[in-house]
C-alpha positions in Angstrom: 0.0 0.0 0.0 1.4 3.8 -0.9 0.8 6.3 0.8 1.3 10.4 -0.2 3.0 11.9 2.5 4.6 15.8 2.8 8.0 16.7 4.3 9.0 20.5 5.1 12.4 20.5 5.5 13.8 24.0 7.2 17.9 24.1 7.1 18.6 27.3 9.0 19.8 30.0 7.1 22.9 30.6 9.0 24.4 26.9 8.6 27.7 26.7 6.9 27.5 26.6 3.1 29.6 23.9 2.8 28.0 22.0 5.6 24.6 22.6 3.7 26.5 20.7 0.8 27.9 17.7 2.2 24.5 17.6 4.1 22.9 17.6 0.7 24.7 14.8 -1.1 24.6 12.7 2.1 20.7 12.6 1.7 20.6 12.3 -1.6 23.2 9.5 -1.5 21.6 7.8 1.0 18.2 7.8 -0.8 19.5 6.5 -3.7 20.3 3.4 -2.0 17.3 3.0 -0.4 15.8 2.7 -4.0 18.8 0.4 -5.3 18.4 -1.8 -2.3 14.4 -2.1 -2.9 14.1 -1.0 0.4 12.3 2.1 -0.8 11.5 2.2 -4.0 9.0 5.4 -4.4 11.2 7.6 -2.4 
């Protein structure tokens, strides 16, 4: 069964730029292999 779900995501404007950026590709990296893995496909 899917469900549609929301996320608001608020980084706080003062965080380090290249914090922001590792932060960033870390997600995105990690999502990516939830969807490889099957674990998550619809992400």
């Amino acid at each position: 069964m899917l469900f549609a779900v929301r996320m608001d995501v608020d980084i706080p404007r003062d965080l380090d730029p290249g914090v922001r950026a590792d932060l960033v590709a870390r997600e995105k990296a990690y999502c990516r292999e939830l969807q490889k893995s099957g674990e998550w496909l619809h992400i």
